[in-house]
mmCIF file of the N, C-alpha and C atoms, coordinates in Angstrom:
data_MODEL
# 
_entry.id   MODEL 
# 
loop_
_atom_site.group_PDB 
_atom_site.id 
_atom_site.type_symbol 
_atom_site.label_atom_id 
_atom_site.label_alt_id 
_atom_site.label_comp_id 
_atom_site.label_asym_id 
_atom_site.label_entity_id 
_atom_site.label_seq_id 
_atom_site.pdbx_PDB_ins_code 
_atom_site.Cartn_x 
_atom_site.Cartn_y 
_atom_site.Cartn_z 
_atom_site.occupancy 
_atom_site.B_iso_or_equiv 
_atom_site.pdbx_formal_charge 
_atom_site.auth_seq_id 
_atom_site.auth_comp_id 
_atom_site.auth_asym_id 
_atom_site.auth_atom_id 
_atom_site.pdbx_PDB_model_num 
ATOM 1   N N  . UNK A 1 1  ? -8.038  34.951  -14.535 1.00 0.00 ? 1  UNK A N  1 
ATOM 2   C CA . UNK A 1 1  ? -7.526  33.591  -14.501 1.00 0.00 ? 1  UNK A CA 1 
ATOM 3   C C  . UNK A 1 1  ? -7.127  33.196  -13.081 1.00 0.00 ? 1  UNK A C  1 
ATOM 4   N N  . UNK A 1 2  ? -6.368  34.134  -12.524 1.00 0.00 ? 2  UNK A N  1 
ATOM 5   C CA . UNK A 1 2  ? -5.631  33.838  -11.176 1.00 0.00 ? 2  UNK A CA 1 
ATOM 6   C C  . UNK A 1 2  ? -7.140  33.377  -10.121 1.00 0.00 ? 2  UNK A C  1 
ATOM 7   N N  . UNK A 1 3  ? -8.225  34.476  -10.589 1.00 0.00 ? 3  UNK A N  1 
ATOM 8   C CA . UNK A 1 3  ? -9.140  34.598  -9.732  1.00 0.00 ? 3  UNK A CA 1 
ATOM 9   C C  . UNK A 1 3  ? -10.090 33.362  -9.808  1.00 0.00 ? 3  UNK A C  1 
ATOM 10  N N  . UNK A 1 4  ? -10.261 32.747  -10.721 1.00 0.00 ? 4  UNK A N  1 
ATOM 11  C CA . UNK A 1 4  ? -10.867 31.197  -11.159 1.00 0.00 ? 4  UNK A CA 1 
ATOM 12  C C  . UNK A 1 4  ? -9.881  30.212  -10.488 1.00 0.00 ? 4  UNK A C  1 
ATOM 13  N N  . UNK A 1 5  ? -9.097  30.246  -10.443 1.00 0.00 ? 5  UNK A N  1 
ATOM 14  C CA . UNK A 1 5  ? -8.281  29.384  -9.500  1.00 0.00 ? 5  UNK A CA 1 
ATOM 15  C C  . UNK A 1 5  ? -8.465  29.421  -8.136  1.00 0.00 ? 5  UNK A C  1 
ATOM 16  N N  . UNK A 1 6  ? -8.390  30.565  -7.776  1.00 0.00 ? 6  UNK A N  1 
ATOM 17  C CA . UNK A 1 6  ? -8.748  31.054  -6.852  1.00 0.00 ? 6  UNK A CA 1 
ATOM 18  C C  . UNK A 1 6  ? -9.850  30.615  -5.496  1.00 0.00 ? 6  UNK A C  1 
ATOM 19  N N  . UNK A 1 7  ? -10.900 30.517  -6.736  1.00 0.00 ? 7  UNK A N  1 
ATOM 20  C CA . UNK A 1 7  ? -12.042 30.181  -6.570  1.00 0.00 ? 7  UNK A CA 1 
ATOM 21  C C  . UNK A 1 7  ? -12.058 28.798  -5.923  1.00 0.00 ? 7  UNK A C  1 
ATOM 22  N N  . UNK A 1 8  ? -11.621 28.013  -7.103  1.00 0.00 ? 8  UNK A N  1 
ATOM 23  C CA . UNK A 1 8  ? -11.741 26.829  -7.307  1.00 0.00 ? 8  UNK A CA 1 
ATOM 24  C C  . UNK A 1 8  ? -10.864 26.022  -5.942  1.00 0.00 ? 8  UNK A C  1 
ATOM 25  N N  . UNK A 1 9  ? -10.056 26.473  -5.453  1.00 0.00 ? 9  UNK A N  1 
ATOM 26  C CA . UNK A 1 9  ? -8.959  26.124  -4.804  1.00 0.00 ? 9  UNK A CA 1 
ATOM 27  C C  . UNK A 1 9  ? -10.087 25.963  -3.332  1.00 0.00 ? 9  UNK A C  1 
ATOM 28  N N  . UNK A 1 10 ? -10.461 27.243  -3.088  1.00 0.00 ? 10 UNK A N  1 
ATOM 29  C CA . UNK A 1 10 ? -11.232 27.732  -1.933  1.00 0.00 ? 10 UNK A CA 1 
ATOM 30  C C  . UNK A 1 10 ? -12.633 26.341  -1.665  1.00 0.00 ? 10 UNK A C  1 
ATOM 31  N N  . UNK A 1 11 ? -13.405 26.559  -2.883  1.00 0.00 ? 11 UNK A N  1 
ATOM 32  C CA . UNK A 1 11 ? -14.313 25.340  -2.808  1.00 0.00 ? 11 UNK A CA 1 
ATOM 33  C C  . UNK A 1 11 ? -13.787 24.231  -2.825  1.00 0.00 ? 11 UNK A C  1 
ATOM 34  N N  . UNK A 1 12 ? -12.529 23.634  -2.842  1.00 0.00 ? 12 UNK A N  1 
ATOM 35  C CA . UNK A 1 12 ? -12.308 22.290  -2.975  1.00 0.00 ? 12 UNK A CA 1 
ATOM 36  C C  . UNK A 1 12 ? -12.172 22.531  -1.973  1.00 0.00 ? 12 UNK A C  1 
ATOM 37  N N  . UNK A 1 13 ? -11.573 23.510  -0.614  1.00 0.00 ? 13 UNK A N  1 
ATOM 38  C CA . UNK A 1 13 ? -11.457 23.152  0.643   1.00 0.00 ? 13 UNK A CA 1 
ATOM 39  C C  . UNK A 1 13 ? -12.287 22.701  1.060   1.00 0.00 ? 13 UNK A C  1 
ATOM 40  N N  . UNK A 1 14 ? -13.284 23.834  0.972   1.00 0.00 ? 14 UNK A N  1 
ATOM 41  C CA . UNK A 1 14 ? -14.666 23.613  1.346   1.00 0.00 ? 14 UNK A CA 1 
ATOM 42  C C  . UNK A 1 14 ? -15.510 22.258  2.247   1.00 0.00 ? 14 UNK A C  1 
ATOM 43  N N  . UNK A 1 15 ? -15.849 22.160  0.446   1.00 0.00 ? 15 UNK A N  1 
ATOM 44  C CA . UNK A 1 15 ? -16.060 21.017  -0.112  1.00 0.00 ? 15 UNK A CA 1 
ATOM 45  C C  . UNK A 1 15 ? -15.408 19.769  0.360   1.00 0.00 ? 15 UNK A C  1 
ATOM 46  N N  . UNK A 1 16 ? -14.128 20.033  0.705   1.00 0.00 ? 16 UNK A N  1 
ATOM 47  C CA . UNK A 1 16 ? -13.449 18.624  1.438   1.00 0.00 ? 16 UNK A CA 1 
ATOM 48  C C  . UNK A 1 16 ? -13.553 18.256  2.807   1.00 0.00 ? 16 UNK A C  1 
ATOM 49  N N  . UNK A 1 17 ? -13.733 19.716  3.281   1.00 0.00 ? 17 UNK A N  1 
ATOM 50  C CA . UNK A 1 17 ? -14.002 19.789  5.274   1.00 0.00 ? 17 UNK A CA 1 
ATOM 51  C C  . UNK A 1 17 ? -15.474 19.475  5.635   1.00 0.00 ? 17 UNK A C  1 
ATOM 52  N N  . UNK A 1 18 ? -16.501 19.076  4.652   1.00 0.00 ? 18 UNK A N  1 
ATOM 53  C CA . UNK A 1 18 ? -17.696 19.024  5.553   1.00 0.00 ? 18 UNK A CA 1 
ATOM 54  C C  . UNK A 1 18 ? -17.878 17.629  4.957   1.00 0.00 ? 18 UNK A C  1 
ATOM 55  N N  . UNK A 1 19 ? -18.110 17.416  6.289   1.00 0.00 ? 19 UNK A N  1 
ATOM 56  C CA . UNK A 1 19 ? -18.485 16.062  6.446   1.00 0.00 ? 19 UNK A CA 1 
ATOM 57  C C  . UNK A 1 19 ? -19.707 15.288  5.875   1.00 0.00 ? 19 UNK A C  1 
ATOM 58  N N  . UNK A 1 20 ? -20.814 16.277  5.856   1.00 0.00 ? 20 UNK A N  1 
ATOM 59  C CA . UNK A 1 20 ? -21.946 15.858  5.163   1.00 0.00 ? 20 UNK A CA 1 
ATOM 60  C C  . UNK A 1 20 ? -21.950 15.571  3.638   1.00 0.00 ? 20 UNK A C  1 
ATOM 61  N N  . UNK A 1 21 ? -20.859 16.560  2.986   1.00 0.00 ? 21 UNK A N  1 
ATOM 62  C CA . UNK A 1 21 ? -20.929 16.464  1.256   1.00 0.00 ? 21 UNK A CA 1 
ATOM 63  C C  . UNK A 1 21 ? -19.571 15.257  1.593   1.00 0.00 ? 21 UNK A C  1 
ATOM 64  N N  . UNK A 1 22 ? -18.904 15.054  2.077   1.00 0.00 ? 22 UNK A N  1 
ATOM 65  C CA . UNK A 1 22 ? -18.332 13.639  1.879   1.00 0.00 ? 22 UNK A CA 1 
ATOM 66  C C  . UNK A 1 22 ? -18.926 12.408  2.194   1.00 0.00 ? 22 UNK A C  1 
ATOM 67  N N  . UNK A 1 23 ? -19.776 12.300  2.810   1.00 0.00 ? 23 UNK A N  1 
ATOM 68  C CA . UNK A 1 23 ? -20.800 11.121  2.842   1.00 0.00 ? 23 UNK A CA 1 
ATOM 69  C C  . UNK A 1 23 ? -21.721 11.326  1.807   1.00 0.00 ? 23 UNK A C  1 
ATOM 70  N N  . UNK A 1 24 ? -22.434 12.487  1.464   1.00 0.00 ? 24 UNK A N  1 
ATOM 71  C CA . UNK A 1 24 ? -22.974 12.495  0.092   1.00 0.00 ? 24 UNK A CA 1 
ATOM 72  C C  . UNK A 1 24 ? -22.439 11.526  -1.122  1.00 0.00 ? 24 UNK A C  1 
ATOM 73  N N  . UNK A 1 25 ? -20.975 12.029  -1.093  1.00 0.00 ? 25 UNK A N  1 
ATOM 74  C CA . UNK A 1 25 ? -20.026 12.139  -2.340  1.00 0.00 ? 25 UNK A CA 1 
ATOM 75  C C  . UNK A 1 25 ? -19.838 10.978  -2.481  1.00 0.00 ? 25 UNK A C  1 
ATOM 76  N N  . UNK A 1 26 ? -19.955 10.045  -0.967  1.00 0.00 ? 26 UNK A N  1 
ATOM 77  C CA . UNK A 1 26 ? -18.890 8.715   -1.108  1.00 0.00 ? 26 UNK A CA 1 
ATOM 78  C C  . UNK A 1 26 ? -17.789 8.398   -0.713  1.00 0.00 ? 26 UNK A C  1 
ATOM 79  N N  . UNK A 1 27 ? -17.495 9.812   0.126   1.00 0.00 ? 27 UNK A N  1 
ATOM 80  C CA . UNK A 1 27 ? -15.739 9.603   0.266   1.00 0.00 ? 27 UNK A CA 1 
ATOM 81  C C  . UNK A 1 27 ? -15.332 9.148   1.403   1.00 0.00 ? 27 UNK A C  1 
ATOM 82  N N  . UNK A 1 28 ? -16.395 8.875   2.316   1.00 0.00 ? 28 UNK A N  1 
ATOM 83  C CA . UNK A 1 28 ? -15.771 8.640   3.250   1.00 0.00 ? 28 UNK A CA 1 
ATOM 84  C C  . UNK A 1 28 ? -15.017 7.174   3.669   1.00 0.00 ? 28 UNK A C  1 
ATOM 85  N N  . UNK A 1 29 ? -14.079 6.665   4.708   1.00 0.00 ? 29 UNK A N  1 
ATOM 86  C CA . UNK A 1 29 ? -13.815 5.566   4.486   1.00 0.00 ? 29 UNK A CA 1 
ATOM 87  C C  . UNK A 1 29 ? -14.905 4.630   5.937   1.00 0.00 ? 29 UNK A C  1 
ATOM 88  N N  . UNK A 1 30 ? -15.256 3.881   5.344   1.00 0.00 ? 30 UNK A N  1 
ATOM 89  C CA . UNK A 1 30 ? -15.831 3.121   6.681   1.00 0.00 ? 30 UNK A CA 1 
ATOM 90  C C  . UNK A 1 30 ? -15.101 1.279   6.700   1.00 0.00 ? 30 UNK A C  1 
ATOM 91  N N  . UNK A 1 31 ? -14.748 1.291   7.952   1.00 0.00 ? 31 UNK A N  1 
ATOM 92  C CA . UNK A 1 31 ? -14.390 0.284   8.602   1.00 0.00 ? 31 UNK A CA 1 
ATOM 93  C C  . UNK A 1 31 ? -15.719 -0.499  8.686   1.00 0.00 ? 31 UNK A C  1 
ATOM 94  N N  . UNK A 1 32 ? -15.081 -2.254  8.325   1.00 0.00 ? 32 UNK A N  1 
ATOM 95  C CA . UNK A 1 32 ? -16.320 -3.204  8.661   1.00 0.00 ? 32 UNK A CA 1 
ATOM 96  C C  . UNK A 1 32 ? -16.631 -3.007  9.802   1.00 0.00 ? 32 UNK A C  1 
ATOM 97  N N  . UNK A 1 33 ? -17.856 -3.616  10.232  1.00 0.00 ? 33 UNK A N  1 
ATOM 98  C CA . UNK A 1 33 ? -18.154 -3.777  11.996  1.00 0.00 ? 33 UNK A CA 1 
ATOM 99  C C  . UNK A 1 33 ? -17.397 -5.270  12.023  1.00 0.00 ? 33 UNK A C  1 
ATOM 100 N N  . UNK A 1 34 ? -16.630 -5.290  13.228  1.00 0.00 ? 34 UNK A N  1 
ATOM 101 C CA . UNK A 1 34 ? -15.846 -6.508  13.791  1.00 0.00 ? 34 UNK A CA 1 
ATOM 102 C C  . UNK A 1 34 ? -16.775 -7.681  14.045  1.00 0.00 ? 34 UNK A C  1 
ATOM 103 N N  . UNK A 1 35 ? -18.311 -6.987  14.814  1.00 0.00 ? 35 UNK A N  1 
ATOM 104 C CA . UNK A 1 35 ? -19.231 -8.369  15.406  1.00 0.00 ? 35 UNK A CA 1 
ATOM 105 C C  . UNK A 1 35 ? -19.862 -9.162  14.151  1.00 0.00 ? 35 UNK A C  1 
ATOM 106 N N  . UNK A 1 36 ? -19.815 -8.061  13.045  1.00 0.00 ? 36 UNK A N  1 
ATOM 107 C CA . UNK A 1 36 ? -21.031 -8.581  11.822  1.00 0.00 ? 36 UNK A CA 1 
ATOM 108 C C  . UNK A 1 36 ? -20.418 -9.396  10.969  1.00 0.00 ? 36 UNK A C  1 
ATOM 109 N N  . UNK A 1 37 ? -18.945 -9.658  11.097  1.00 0.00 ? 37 UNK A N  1 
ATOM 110 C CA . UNK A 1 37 ? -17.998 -10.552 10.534  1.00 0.00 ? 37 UNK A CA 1 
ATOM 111 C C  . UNK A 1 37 ? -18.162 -12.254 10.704  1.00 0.00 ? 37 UNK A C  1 
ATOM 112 N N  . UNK A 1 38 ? -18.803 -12.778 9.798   1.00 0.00 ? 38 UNK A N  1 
ATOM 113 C CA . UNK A 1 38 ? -19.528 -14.254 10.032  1.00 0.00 ? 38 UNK A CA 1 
ATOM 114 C C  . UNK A 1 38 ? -17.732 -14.863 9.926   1.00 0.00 ? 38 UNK A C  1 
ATOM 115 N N  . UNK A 1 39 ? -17.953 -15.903 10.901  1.00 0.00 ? 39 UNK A N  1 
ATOM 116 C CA . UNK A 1 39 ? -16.556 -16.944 10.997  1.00 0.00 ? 39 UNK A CA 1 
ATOM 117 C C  . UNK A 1 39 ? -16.806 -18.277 10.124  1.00 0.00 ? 39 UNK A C  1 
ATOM 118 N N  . UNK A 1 40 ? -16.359 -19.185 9.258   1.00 0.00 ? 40 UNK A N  1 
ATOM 119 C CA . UNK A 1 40 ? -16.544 -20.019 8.581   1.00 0.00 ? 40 UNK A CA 1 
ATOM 120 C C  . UNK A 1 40 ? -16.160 -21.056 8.992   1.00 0.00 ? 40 UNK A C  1 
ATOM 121 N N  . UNK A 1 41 ? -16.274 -22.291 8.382   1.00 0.00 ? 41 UNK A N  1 
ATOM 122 C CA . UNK A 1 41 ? -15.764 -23.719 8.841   1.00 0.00 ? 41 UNK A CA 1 
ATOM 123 C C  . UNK A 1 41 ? -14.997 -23.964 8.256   1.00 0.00 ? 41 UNK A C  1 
ATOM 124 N N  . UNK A 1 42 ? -13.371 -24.240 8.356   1.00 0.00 ? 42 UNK A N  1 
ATOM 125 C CA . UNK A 1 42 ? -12.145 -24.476 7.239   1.00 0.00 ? 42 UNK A CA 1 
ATOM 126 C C  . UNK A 1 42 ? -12.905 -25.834 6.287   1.00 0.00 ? 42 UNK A C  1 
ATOM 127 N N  . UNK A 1 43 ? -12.094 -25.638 5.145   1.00 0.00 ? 43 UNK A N  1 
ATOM 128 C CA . UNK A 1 43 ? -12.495 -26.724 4.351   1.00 0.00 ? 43 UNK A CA 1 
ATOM 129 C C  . UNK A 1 43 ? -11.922 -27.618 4.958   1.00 0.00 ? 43 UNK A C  1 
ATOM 130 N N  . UNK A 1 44 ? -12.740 -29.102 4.433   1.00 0.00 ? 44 UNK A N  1 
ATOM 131 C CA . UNK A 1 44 ? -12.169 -30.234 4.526   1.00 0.00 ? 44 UNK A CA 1 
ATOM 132 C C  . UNK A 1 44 ? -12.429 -30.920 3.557   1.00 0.00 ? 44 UNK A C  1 
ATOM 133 N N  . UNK A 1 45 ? -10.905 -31.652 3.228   1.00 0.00 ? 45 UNK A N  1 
ATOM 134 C CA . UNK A 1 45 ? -10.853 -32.746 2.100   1.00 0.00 ? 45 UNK A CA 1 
ATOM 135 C C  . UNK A 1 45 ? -11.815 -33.973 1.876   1.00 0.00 ? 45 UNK A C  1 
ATOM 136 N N  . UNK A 1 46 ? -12.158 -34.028 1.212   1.00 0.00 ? 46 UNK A N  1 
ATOM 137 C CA . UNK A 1 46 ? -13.235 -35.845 1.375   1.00 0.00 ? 46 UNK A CA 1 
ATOM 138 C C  . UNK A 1 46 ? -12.413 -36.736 1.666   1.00 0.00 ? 46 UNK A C  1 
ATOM 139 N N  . UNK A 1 47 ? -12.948 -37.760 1.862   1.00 0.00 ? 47 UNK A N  1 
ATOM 140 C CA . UNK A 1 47 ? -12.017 -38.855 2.502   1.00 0.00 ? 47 UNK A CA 1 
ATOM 141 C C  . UNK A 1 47 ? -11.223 -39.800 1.454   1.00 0.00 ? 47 UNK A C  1 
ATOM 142 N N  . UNK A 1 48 ? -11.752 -39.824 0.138   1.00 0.00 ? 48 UNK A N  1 
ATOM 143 C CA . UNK A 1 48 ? -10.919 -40.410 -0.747  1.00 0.00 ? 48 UNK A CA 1 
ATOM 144 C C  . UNK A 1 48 ? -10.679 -39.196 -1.798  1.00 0.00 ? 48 UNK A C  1 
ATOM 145 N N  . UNK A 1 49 ? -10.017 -38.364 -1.374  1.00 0.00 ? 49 UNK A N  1 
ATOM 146 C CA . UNK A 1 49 ? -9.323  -37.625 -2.145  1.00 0.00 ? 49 UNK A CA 1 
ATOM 147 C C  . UNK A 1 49 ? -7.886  -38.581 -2.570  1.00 0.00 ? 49 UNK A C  1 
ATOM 148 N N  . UNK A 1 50 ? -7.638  -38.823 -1.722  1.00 0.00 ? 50 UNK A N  1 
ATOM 149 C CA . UNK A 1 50 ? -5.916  -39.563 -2.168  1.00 0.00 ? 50 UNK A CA 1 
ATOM 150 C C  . UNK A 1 50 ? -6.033  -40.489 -3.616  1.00 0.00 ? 50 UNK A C  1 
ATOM 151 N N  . UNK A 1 51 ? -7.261  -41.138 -3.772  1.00 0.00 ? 51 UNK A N  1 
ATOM 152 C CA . UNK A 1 51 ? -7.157  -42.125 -4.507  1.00 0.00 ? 51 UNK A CA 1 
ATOM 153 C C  . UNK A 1 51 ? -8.500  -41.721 -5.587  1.00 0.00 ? 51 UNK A C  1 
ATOM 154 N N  . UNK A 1 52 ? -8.257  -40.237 -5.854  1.00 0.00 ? 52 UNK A N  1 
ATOM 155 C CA . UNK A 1 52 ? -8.782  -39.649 -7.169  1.00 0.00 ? 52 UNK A CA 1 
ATOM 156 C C  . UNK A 1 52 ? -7.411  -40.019 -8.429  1.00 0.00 ? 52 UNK A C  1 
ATOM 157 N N  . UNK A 1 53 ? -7.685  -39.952 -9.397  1.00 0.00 ? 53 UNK A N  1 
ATOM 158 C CA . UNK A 1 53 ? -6.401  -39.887 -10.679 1.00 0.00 ? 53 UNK A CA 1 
ATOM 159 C C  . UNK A 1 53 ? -6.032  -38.683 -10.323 1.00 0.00 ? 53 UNK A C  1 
# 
């Protein structure tokens, strides 16, 4: 029992330090790119908004 733990403990290190099976896995975290970030045009109200019901 101790030794299945054991085990298991060892491969999760593993398993957590290489970089390649965490990009496999998904785990890694990635930051947007800053340049690929499209900027928008604020909304603007129509001009007779005021005098909707």
């Amino acid at each position: 029992m101790k030794k299945t733990i054991a085990t298991i403990l060892m491969l999760s290190f593993v398993l957590t330090g290489c970089t390649t099976l965490k990009k496999w896995f998904g785990l890694n975290k990635s930051a947007p790119d800053e340049t690929k970030i499209e900027t928008r045009a604020p909304l603007v109200l129509p001009p007779d908004f005021d005098d909707l019901p």
